[in-house]
C-alpha positions as CSV (number, residue, x, y, z in Angstrom):
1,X,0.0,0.0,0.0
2,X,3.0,2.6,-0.4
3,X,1.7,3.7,-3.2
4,X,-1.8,3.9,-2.8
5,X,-1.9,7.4,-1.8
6,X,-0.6,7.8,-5.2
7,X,-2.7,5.7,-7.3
8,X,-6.1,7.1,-5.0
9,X,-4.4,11.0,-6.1
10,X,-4.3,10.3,-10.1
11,X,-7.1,8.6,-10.2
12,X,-9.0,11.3,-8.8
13,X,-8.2,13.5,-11.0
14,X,-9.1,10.7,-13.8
15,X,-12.5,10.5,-12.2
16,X,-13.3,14.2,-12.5
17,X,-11.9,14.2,-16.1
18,X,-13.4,11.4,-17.9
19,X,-10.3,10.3,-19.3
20,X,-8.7,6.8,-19.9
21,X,-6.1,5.6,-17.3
22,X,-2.7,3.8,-18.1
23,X,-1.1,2.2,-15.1
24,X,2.2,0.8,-16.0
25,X,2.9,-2.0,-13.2
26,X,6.1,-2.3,-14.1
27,X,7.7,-1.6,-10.6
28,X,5.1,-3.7,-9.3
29,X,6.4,-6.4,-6.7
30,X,3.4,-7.3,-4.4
31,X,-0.1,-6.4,-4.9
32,X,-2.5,-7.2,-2.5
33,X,-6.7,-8.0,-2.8
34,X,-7.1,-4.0,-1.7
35,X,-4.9,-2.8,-4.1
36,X,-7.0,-5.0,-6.9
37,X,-10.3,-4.0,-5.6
38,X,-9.0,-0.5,-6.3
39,X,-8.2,-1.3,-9.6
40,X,-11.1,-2.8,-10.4
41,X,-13.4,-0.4,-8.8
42,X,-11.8,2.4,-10.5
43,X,-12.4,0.6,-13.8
44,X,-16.0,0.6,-13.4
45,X,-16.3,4.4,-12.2
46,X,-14.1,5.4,-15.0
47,X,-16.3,3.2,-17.8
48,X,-18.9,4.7,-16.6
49,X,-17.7,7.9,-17.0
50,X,-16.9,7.2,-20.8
51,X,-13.2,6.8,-20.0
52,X,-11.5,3.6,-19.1
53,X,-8.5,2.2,-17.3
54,X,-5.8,-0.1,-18.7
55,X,-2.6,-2.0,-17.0
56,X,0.6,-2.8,-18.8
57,X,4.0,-4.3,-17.6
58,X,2.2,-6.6,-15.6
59,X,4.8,-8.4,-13.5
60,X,4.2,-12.2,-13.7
61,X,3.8,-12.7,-9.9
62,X,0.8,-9.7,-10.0
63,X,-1.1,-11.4,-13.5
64,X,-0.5,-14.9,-11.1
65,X,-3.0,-13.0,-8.6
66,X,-5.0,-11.4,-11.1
67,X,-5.5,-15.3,-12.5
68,X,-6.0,-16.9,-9.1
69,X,-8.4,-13.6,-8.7
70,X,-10.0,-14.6,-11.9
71,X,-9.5,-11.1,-13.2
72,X,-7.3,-12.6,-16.2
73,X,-9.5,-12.0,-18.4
74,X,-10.5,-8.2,-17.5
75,X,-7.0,-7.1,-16.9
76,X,-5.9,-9.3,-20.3
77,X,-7.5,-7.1,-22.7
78,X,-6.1,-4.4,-21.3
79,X,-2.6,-5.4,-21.0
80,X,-3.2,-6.2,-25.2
81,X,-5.2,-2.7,-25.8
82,X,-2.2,-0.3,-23.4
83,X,0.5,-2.6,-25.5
84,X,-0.6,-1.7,-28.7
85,X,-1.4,2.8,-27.5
């Protein structure tokens, strides 16, 4: 969670904006089921919205979680659609 004040900050301003969201997970070396729920949640506000949030860089330990999670799928498409912007 040392980052969360961080993520909650950008997103905010995401939120207000309507826009689409990148978050490269690059430096990513533990995320925990609150730090997914705020991923997740965030998607869903921001679609919403009309905007969108995407992951990239996705460490293989964090897709492991997103796969146990059953979030594969969700967070796959993104990976593919922030790869290719």
């Amino acid at each position: 969670m040392a980052t969360a004040p961080s993520l909650e900050a950008a997103l905010g301003m995401a939120f207000a904006e309507r826009c689409t969201v990148i978050v490269d997970m690059a430096r990513v070396t533990f995320m925990a089921s609150s730090g997914i729920g705020k991923l997740v949640r965030a998607r869903k506000r921001l679609r919403a919205a009309d905007g969108d949030l995407f992951v990239r860089n996705v460490p293989p330990n964090v897709r492991q979680v997103f796969t146990i999670c059953g979030l594969d799928e969700l967070f796959g498409e993104q990976r593919k659609a922030a790869a290719a912007g």
